[in-house]
KOLGU-4560 file (N, C-alpha, C; in nm, 3 decimals, padded with zeros to 5 digits):
<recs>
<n_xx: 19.586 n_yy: 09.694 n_zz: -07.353 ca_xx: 19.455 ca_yy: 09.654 ca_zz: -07.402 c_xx: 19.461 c_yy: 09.653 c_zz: -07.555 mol: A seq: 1 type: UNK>
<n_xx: 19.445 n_yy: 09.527 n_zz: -07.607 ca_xx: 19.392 ca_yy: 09.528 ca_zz: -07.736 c_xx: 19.303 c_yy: 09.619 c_zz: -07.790 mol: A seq: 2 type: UNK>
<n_xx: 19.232 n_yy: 09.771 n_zz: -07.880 ca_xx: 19.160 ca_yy: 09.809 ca_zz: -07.913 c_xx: 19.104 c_yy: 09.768 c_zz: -08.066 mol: A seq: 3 type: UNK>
<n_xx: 19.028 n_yy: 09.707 n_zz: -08.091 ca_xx: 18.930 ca_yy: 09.709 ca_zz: -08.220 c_xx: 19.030 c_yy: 09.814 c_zz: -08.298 mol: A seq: 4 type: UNK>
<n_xx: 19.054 n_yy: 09.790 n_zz: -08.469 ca_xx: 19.079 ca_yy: 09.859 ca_zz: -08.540 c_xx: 18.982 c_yy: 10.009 c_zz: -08.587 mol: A seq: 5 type: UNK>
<n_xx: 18.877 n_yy: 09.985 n_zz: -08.577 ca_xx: 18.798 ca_yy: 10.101 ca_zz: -08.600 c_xx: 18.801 c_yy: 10.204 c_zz: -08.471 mol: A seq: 6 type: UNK>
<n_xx: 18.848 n_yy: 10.159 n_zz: -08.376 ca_xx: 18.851 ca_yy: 10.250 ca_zz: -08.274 c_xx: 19.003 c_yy: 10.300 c_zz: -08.288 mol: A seq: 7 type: UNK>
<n_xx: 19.106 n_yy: 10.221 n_zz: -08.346 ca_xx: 19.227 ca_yy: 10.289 ca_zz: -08.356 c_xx: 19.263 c_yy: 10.377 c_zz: -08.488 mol: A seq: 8 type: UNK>
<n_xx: 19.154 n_yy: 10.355 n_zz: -08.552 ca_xx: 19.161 ca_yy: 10.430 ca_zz: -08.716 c_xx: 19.088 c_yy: 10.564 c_zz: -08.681 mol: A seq: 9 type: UNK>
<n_xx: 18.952 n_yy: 10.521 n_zz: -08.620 ca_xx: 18.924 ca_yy: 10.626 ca_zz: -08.590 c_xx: 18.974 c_yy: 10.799 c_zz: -08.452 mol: A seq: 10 type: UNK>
<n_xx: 19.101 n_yy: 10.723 n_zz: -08.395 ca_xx: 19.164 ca_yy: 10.801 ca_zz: -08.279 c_xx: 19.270 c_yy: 10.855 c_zz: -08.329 mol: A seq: 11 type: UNK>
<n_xx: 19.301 n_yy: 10.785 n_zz: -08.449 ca_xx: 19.467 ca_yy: 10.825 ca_zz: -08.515 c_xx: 19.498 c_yy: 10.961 c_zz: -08.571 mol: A seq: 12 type: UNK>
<n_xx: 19.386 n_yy: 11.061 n_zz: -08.533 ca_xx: 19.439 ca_yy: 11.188 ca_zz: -08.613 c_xx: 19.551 c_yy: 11.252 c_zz: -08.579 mol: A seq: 13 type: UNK>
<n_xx: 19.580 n_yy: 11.369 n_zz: -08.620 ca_xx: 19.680 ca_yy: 11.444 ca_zz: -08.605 c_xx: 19.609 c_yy: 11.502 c_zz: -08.500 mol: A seq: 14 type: UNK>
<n_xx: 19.737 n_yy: 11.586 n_zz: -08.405 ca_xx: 19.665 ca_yy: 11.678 ca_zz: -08.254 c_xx: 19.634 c_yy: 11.777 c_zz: -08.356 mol: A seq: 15 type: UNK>
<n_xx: 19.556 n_yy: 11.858 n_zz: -08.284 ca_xx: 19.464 ca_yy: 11.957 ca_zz: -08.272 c_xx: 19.399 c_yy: 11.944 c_zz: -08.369 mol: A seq: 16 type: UNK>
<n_xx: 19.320 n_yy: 11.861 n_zz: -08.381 ca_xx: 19.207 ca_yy: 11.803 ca_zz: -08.470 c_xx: 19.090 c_yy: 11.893 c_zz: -08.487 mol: A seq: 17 type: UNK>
<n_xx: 19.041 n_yy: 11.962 n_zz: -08.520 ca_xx: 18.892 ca_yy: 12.068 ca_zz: -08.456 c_xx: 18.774 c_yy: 11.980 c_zz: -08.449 mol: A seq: 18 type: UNK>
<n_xx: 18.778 n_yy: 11.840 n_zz: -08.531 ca_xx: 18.638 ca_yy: 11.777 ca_zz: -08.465 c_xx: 18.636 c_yy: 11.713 c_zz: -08.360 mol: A seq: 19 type: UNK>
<n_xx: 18.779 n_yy: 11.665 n_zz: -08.294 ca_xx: 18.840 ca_yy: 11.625 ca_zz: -08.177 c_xx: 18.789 c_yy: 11.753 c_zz: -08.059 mol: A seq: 20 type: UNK>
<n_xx: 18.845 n_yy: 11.852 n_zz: -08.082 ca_xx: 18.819 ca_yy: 11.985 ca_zz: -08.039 c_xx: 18.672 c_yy: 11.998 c_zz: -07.977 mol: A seq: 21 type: UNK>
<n_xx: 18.597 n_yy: 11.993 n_zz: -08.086 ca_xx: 18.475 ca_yy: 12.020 ca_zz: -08.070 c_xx: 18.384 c_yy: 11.915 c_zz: -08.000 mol: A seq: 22 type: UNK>
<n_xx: 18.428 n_yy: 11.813 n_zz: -08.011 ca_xx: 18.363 ca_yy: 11.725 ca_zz: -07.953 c_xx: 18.413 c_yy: 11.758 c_zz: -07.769 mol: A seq: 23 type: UNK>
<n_xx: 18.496 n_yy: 11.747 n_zz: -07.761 ca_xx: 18.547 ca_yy: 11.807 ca_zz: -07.607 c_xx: 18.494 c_yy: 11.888 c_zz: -07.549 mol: A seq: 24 type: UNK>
<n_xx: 18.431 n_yy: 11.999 n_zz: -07.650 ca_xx: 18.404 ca_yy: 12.100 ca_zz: -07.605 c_xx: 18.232 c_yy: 12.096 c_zz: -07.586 mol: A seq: 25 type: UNK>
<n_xx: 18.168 n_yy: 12.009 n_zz: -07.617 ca_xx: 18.051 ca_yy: 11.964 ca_zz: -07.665 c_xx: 17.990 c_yy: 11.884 c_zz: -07.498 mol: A seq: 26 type: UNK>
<n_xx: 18.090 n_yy: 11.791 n_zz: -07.517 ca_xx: 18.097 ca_yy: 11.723 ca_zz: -07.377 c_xx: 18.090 c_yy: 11.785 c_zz: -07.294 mol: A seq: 27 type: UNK>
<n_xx: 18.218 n_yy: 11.894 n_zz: -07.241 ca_xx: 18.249 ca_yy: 11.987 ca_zz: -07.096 c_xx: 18.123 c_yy: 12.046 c_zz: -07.105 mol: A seq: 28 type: UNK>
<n_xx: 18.066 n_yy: 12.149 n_zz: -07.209 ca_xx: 17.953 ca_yy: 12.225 ca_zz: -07.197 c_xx: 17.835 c_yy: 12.161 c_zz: -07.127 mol: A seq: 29 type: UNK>
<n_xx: 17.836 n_yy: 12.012 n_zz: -07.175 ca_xx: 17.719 ca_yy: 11.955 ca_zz: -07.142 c_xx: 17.744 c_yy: 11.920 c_zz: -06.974 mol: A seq: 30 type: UNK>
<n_xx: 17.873 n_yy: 11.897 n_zz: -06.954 ca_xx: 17.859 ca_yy: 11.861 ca_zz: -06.777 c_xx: 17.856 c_yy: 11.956 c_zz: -06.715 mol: A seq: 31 type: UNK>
<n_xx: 17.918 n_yy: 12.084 n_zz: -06.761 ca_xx: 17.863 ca_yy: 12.222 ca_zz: -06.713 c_xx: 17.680 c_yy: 12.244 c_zz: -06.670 mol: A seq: 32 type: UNK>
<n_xx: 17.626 n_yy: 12.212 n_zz: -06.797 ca_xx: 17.497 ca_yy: 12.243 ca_zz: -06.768 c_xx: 17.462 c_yy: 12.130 c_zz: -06.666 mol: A seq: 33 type: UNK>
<n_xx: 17.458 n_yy: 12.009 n_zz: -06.692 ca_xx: 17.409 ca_yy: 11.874 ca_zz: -06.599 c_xx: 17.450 c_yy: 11.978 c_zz: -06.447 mol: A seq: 34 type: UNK>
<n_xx: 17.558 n_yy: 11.983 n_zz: -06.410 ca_xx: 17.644 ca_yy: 12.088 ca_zz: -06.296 c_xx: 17.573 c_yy: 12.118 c_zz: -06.279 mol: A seq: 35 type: UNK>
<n_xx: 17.538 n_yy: 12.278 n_zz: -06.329 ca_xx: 17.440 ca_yy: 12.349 ca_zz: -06.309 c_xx: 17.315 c_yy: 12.360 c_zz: -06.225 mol: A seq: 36 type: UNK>
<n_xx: 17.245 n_yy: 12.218 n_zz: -06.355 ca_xx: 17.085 ca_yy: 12.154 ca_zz: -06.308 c_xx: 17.096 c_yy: 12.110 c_zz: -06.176 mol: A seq: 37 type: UNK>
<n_xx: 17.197 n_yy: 12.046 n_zz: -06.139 ca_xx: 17.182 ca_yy: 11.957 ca_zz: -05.987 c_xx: 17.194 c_yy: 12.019 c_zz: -05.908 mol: A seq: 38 type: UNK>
<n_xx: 17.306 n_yy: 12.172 n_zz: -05.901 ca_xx: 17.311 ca_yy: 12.276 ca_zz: -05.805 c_xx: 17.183 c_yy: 12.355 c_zz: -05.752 mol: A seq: 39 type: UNK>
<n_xx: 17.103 n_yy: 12.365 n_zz: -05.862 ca_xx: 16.989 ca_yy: 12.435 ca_zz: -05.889 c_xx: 16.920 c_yy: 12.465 c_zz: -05.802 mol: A seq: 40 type: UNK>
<n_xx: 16.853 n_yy: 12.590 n_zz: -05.713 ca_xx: 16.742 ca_yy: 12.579 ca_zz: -05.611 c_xx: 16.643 c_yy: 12.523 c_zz: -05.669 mol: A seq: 41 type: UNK>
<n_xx: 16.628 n_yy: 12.462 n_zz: -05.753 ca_xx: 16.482 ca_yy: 12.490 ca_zz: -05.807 c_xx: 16.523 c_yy: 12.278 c_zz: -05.781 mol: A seq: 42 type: UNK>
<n_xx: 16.579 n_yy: 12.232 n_zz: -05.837 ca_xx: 16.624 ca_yy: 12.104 ca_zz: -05.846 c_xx: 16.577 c_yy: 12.027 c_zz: -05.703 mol: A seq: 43 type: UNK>
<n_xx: 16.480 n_yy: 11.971 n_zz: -05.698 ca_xx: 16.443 ca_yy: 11.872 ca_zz: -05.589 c_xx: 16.516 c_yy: 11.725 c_zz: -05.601 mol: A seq: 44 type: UNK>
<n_xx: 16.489 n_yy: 11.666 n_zz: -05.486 ca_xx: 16.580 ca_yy: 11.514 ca_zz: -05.455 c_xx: 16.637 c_yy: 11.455 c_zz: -05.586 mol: A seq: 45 type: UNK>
<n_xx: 16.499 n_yy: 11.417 n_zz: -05.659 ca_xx: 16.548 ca_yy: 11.301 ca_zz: -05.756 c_xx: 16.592 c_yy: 11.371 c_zz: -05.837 mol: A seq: 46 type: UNK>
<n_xx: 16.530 n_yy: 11.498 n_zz: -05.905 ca_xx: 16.632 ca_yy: 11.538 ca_zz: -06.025 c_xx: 16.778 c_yy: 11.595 c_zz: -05.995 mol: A seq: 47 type: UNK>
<n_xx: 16.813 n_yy: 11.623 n_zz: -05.858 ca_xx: 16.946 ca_yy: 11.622 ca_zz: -05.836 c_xx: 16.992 c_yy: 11.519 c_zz: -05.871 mol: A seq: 48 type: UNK>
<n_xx: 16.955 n_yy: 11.375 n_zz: -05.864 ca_xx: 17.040 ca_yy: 11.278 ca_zz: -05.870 c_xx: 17.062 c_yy: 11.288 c_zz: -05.946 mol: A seq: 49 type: UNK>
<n_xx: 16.916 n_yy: 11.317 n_zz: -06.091 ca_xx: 16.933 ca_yy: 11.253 ca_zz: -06.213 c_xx: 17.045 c_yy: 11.341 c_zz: -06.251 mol: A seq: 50 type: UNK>
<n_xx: 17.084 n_yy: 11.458 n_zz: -06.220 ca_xx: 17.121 ca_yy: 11.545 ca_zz: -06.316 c_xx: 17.315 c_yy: 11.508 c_zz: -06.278 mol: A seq: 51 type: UNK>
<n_xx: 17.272 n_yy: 11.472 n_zz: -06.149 ca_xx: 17.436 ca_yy: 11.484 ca_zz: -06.111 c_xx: 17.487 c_yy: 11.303 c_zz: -06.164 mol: A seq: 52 type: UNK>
<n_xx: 17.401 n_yy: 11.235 n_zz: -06.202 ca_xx: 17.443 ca_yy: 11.101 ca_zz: -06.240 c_xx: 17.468 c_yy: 11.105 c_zz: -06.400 mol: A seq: 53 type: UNK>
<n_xx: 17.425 n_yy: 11.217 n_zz: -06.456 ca_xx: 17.429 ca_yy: 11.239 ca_zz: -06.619 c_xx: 17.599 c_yy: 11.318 c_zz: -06.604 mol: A seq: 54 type: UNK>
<n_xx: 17.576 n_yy: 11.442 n_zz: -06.514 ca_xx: 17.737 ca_yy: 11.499 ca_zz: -06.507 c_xx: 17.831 c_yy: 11.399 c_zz: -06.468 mol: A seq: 55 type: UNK>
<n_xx: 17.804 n_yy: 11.287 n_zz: -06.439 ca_xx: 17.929 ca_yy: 11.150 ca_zz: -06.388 c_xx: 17.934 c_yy: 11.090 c_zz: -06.515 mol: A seq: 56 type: UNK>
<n_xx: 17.824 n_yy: 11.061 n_zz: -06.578 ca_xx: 17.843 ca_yy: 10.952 ca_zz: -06.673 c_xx: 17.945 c_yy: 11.051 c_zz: -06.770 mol: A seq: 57 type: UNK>
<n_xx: 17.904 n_yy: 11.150 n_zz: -06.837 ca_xx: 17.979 ca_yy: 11.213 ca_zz: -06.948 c_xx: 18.103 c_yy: 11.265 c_zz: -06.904 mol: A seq: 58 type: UNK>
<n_xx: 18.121 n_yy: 11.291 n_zz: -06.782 ca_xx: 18.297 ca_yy: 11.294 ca_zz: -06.730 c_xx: 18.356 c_yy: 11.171 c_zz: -06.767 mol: A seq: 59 type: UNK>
<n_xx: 18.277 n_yy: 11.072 n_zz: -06.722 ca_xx: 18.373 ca_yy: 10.941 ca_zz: -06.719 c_xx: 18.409 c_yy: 10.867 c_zz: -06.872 mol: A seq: 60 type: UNK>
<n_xx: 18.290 n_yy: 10.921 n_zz: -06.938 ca_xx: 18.259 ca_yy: 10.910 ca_zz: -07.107 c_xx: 18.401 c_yy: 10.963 c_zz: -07.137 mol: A seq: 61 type: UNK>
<n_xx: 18.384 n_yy: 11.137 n_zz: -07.155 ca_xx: 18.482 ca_yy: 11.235 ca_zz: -07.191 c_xx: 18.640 c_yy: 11.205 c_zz: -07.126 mol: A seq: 62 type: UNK>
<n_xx: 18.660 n_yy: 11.095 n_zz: -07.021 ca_xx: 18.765 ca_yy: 11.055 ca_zz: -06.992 c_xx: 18.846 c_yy: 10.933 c_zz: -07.035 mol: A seq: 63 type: UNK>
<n_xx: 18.727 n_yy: 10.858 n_zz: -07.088 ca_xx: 18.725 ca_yy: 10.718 ca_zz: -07.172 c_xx: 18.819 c_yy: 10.797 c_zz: -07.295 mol: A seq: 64 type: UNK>
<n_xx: 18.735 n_yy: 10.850 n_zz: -07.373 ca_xx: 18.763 ca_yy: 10.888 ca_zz: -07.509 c_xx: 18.930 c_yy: 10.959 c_zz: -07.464 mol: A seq: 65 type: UNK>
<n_xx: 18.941 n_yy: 11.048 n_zz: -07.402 ca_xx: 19.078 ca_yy: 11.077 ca_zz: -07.393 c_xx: 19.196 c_yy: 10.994 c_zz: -07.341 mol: A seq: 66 type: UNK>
<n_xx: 19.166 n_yy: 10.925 n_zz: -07.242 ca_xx: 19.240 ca_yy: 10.806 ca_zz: -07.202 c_xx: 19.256 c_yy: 10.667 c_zz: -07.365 mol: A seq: 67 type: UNK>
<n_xx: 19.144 n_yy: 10.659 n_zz: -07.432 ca_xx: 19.176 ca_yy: 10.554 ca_zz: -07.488 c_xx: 19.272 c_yy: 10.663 c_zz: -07.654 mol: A seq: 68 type: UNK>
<n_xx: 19.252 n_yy: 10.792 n_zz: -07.663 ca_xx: 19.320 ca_yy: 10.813 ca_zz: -07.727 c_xx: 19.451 c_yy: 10.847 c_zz: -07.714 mol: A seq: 69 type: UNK>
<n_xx: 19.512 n_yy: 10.871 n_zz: -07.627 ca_xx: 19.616 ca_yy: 10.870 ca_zz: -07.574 c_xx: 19.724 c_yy: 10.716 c_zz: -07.574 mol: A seq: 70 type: UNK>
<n_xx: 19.622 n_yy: 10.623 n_zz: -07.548 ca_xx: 19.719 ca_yy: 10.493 ca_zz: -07.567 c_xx: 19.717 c_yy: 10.439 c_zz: -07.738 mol: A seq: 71 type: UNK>
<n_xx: 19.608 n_yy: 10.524 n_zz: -07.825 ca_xx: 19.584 ca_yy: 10.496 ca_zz: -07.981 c_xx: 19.766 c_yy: 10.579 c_zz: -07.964 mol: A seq: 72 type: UNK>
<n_xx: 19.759 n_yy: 10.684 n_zz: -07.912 ca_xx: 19.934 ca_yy: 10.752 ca_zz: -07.969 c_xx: 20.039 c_yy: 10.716 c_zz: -07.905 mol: A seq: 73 type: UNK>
<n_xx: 20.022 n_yy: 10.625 n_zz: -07.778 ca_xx: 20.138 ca_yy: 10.559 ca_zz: -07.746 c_xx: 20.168 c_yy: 10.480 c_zz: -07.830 mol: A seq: 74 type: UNK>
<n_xx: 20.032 n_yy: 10.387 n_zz: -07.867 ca_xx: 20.093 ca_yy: 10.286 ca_zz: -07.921 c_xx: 20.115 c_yy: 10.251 c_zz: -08.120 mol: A seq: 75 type: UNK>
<n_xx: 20.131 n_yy: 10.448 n_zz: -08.126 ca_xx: 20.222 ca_yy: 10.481 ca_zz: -08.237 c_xx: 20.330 c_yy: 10.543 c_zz: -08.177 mol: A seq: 76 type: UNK>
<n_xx: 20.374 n_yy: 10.534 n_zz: -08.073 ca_xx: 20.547 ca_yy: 10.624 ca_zz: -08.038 c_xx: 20.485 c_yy: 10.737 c_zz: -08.051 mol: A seq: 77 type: UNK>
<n_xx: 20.383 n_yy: 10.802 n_zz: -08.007 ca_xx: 20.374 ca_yy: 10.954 ca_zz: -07.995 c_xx: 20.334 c_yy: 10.972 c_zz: -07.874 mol: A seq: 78 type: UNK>
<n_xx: 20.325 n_yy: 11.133 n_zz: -07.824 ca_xx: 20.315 ca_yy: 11.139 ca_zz: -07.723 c_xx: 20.196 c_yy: 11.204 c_zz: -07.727 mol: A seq: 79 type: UNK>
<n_xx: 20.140 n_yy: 11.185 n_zz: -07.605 ca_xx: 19.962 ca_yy: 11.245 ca_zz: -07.549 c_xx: 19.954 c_yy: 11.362 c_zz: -07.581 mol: A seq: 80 type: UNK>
<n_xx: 19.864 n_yy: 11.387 n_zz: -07.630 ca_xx: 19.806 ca_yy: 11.548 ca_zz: -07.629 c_xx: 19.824 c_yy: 11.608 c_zz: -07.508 mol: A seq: 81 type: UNK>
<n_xx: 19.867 n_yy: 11.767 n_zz: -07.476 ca_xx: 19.827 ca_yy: 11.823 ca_zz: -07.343 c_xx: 19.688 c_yy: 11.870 c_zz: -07.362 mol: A seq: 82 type: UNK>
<n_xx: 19.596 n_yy: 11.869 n_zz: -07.267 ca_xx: 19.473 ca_yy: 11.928 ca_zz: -07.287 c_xx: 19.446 c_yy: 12.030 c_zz: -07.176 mol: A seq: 83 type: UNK>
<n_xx: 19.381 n_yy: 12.195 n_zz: -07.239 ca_xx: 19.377 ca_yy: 12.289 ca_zz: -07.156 c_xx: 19.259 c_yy: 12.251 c_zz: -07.081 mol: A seq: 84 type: UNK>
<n_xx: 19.278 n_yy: 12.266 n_zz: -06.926 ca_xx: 19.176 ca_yy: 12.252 ca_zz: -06.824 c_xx: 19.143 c_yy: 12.341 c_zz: -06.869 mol: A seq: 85 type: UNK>
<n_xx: 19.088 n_yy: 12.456 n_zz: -06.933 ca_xx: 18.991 ca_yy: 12.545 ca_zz: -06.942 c_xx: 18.910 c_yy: 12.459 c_zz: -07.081 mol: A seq: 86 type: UNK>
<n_xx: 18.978 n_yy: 12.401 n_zz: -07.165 ca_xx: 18.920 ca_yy: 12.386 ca_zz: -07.249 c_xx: 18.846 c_yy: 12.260 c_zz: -07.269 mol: A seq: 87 type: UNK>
<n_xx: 18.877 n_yy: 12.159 n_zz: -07.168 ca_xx: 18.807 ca_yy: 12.044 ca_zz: -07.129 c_xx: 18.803 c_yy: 11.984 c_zz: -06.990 mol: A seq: 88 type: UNK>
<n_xx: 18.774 n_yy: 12.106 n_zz: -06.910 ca_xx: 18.760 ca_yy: 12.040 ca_zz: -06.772 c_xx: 18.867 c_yy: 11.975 c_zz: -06.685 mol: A seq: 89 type: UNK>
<n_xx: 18.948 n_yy: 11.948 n_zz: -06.751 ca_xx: 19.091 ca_yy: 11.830 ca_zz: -06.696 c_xx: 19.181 c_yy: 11.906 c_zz: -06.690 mol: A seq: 90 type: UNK>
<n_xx: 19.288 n_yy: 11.867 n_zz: -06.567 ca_xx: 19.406 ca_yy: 11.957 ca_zz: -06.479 c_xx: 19.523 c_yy: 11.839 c_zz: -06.532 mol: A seq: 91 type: UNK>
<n_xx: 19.521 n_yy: 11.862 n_zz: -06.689 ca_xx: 19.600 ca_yy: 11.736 ca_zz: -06.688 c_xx: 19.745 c_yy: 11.829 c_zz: -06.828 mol: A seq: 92 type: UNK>
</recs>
């Protein structure tokens, strides 16, 4: 995939970036809570949905951003970040 230059300028950091970091960590927290809300006794029909359709979208978000940065460092000859499943949700 061709990516836009501003999306490859902006992915090109060095690993262990801390605003990279933080943003990860920003994300997981938030699908944690979405999690949470939908488990909830208190959580009736629709706001289960809503809550468990917000925890899909920002997984799939938070998987975008790592997937498309990963091919920003292939396609400098580097290799992918490992990322701690504790520290962003992913067994990767």
């Amino acid at each position: 995939m061709s990516l836009p230059i501003e999306i490859i300028n902006g992915l090109s950091f060095e690993k262990g970036n801390p605003t990279w970091g933080a943003v990860m960590l920003l994300i997981n927290a938030s699908i944690e809570s979405e999690v949470s809300d939908a488990l909830s006794k208190d959580s009736k029909g629709e706001d289960r949905a809503w809550h468990s359709g917000r925890a899909s979208s920002l997984s799939s978000f938070r998987d975008l951003l790592i997937l498309t940065r990963d091919e920003v460092l292939a396609d400098q000859g580097k290799a992918p970040e490992q990322y701690d499943s504790g520290e962003i949700g992913l067994d990767k």
